[in-house]
Backbone as CSV, one residue per row, in Angstrom:
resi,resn,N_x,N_y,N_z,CA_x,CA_y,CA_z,C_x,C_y,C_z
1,UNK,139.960,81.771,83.009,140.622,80.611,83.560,141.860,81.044,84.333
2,UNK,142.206,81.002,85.450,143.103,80.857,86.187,144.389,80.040,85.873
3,UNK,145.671,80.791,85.180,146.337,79.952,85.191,147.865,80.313,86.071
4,UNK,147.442,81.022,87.319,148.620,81.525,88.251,149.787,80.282,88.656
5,UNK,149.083,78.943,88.785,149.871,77.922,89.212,151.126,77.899,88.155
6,UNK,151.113,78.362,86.563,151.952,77.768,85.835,153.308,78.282,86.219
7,UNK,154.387,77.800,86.163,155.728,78.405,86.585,156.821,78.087,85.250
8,UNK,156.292,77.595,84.410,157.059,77.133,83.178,155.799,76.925,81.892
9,UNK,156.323,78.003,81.022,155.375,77.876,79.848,156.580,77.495,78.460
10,UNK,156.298,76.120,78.347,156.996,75.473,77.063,156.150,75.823,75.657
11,UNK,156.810,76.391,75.173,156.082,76.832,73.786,157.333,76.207,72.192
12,UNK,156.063,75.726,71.732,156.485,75.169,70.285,156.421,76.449,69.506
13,UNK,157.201,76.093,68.430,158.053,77.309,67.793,157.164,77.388,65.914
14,UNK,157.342,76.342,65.349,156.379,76.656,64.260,154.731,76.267,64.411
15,UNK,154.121,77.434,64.029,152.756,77.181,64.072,151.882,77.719,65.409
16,UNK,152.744,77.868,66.515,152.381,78.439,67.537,153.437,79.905,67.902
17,UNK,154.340,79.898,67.549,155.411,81.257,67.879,154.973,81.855,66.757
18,UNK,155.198,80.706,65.493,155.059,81.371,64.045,153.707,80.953,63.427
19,UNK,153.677,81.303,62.328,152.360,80.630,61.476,152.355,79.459,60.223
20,UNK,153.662,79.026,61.120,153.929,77.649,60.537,154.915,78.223,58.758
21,UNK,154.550,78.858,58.498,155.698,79.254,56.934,156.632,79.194,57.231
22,UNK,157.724,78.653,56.475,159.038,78.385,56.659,159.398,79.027,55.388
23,UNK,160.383,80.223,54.908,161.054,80.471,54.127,162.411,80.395,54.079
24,UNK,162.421,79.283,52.339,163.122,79.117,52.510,164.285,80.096,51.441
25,UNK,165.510,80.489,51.497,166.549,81.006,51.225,167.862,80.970,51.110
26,UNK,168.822,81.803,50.303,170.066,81.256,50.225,170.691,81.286,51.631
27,UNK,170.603,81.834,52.729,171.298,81.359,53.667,170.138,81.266,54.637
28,UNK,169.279,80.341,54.404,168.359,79.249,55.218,167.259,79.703,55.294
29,UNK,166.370,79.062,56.560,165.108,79.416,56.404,165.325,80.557,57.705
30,UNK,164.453,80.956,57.201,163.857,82.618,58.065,161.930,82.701,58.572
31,UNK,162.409,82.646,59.750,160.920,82.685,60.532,160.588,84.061,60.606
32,UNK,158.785,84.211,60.650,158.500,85.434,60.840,157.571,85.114,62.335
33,UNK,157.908,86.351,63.555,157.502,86.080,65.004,156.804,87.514,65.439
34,UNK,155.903,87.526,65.697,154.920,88.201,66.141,155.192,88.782,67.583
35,UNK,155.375,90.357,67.225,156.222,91.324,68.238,155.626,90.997,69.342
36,UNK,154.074,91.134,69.571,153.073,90.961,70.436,153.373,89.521,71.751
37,UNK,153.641,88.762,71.008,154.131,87.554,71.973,155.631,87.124,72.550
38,UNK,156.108,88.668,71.632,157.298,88.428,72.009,157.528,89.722,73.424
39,UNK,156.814,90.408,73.696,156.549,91.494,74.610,156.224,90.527,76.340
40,UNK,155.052,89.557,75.166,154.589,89.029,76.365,155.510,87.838,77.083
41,UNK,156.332,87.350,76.164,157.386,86.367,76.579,158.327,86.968,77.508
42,UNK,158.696,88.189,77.218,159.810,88.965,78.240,159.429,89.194,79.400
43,UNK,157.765,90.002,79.517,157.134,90.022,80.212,157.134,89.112,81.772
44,UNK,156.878,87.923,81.026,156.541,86.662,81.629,157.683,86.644,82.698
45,UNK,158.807,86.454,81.613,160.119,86.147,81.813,160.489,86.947,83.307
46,UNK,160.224,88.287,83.197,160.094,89.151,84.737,159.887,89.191,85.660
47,UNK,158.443,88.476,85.085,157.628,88.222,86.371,158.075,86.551,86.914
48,UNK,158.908,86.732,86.797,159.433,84.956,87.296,158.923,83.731,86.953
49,UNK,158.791,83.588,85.863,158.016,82.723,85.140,159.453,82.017,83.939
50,UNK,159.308,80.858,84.212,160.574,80.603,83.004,159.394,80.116,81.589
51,UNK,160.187,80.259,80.610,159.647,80.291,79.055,160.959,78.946,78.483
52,UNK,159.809,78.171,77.829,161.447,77.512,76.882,160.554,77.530,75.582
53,UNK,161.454,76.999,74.913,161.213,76.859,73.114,161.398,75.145,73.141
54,UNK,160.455,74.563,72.478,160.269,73.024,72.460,159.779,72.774,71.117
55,UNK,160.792,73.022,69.825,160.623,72.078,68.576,161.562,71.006,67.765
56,UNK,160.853,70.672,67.229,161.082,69.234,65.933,162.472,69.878,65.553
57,UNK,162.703,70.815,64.880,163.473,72.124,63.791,164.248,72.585,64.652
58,UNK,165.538,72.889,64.397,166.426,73.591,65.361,167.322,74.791,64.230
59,UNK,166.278,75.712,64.272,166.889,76.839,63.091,167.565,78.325,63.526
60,UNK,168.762,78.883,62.967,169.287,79.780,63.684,168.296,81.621,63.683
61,UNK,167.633,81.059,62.696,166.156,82.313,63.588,165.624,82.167,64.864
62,UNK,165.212,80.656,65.106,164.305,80.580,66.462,165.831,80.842,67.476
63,UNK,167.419,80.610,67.311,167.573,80.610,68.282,167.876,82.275,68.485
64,UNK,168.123,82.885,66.978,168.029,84.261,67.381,167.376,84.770,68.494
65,UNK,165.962,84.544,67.666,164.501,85.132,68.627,164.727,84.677,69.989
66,UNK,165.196,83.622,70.414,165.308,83.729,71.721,166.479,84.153,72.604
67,UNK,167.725,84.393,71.488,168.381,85.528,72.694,167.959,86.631,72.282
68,UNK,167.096,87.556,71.483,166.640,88.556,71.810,165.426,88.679,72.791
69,UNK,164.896,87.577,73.156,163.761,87.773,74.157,164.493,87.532,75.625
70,UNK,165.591,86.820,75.510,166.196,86.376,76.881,165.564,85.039,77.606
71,UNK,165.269,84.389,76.418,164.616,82.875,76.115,165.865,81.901,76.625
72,UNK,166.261,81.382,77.746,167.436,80.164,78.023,167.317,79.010,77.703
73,UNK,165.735,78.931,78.138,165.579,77.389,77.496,165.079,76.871,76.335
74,UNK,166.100,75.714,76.042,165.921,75.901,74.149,166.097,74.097,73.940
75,UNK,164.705,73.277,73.872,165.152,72.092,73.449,164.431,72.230,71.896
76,UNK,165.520,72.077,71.392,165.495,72.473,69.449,166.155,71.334,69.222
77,UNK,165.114,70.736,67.960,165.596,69.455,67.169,165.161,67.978,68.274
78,UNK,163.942,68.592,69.270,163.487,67.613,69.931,162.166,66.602,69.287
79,UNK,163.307,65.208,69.239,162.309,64.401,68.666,161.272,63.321,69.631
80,UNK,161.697,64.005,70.889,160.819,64.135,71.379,160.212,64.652,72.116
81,UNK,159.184,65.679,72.100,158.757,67.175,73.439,158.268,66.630,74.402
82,UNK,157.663,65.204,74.734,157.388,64.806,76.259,158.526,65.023,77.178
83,UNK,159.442,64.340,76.838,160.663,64.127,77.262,161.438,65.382,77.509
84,UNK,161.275,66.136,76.773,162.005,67.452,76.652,161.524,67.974,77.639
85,UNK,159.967,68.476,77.926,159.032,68.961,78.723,159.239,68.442,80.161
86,UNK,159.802,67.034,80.253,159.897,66.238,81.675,161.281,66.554,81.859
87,UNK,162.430,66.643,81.270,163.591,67.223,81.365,163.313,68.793,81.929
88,UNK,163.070,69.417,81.406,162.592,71.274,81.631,162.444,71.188,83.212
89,UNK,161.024,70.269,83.398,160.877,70.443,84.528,162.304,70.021,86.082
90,UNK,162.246,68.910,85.330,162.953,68.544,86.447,164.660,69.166,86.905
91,UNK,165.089,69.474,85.758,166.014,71.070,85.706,165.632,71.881,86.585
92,UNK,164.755,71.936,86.675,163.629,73.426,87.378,163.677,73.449,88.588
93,UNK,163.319,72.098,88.658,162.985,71.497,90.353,161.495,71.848,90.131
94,UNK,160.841,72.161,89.434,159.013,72.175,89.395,158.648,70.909,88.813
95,UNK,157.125,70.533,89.360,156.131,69.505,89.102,155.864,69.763,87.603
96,UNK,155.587,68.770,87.122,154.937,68.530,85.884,153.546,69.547,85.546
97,UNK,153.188,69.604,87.032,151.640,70.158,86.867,151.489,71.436,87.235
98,UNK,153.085,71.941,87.477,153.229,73.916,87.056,153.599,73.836,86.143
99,UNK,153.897,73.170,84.724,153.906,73.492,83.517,153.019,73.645,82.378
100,UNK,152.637,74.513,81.814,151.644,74.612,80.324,152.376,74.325,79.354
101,UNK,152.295,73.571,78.134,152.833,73.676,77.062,151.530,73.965,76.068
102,UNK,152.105,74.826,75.256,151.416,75.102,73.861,151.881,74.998,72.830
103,UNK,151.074,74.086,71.690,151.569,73.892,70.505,150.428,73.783,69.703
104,UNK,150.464,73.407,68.428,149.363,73.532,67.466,149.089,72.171,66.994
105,UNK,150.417,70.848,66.404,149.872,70.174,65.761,150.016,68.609,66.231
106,UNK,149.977,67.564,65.785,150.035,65.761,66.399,151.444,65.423,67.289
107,UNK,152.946,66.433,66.869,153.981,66.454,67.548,153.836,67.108,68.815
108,UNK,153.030,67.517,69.123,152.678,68.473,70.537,152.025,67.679,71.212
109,UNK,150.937,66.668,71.229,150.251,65.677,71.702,151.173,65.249,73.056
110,UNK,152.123,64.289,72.944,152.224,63.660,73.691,152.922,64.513,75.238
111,UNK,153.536,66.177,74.444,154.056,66.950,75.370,152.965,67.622,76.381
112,UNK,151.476,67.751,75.507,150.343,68.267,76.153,149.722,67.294,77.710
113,UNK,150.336,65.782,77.119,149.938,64.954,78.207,150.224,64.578,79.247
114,UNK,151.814,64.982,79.362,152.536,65.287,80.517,152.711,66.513,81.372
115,UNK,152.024,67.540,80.475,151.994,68.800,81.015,150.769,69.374,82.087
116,UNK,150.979,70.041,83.141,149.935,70.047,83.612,148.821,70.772,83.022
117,UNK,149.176,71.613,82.347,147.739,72.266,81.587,148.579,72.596,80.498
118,UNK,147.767,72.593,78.862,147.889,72.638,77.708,147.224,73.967,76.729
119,UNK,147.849,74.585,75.755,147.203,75.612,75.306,147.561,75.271,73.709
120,UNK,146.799,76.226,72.706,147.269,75.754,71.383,146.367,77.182,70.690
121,UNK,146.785,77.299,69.627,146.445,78.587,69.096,145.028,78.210,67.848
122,UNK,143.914,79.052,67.744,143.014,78.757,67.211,142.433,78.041,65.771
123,UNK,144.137,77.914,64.916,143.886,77.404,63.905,144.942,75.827,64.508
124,UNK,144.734,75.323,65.252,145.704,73.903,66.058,144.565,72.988,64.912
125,UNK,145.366,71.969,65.005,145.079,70.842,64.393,143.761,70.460,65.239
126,UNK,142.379,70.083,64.986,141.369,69.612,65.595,141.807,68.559,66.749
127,UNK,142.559,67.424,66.569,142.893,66.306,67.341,143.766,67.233,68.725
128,UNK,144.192,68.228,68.519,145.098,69.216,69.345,143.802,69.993,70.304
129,UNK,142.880,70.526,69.517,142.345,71.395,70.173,141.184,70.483,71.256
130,UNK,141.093,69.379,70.797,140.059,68.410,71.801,140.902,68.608,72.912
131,UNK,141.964,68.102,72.506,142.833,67.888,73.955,143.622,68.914,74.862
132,UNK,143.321,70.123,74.601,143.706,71.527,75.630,142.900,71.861,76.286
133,UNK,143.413,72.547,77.624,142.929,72.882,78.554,142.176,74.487,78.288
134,UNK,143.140,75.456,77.223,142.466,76.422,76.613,142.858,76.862,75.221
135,UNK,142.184,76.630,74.384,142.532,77.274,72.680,142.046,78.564,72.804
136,UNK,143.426,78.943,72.062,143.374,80.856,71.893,142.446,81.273,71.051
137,UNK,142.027,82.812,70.648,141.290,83.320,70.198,142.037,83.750,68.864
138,UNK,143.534,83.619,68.937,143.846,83.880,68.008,144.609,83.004,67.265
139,UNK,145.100,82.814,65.999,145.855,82.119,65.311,147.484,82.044,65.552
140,UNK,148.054,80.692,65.527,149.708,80.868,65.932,150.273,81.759,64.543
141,UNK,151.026,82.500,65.420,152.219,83.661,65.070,151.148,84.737,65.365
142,UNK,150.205,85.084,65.553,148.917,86.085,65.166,148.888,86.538,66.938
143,UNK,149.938,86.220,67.814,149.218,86.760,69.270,148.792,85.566,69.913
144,UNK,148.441,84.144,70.063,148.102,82.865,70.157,148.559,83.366,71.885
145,UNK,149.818,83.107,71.738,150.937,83.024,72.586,150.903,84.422,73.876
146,UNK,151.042,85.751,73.076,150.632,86.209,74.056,148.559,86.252,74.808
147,UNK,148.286,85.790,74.295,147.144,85.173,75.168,147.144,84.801,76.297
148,UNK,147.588,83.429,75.881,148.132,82.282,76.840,148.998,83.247,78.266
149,UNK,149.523,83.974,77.586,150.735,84.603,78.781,149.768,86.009,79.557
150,UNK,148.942,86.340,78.890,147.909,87.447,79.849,147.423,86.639,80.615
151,UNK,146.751,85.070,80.395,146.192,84.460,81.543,146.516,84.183,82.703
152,UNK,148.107,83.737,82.291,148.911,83.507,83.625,149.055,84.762,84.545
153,UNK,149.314,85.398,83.771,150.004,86.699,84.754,148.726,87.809,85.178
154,UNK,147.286,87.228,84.281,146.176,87.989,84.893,145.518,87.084,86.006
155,UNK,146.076,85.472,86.499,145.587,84.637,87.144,146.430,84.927,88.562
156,UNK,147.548,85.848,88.159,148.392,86.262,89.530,148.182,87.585,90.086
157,UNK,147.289,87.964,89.651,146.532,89.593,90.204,147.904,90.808,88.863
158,UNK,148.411,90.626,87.852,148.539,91.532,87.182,147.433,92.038,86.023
């Protein structure tokens, strides 16, 4: 599948970055993020492609992980990701329909519907996976993500 048009890949953070576990601890919860998508996020990031983070949860792991990837855009504690996703863009100055968002579960829905093309990782909620444009081969936190990001950048002759 060709996905060279995308110019903004919004990615949800538990269940699709991660594998949805949340541990919790004396000084909070601690996400575990899969090196592999995080290679491919920087990657992306290079090749002129902007990346944001679009979840429910606004925890100081995810915002770690994204200044170590060089992640800017960060709508955390969004209760709602359509909106967030239509904000992103229009920040951007890009169409709705150079954006992919990927997520896994019923809170991702309404962001998938404004987006121009949708992705979700192979264990996504069934009601999720009807409605994407491509489900990964692999499971979120498991590489899901960098998937999604070989397509784009293999849909632009890399």
């Amino acid at each position: 599948m060709n996905l060279s048009y995308v110019r903004l890949l919004a990615v949800d953070v538990d269940g699709t970055l991660t594998d949805g576990k949340l541990l919790y601890g004396p000084a909070g919860v601690t996400q575990a993020f899969n090196a592999k998508d995080g290679a491919g996020i920087m990657r992306l990031l290079d090749k002129g492609v902007e990346v944001a983070f679009v979840s429910f949860r606004d925890f100081a792991s995810t915002r770690r992980r994204a200044s170590d990837l060089g992640v800017e855009l960060l709508c955390l504690g969004s209760l709602d990701k359509a909106a967030s996703v239509k904000g992103l863009a229009s920040h951007l100055g890009i169409p709705l329909s150079s954006v992919l968002f990927m997520g896994d579960d019923r809170k991702d829905i309404p962001a998938m519907e404004v987006a121009g093309a949708s992705a979700c990782p192979r264990d996504a909620a069934e009601e999720v996976k009807t409605l994407c444009t491509v489900v990964a081969r692999s499971r979120g936190g498991a590489g899901a993500v960098r998937e999604i990001i070989d397509m784009i950048l293999e849909g632009s002759g890399e």
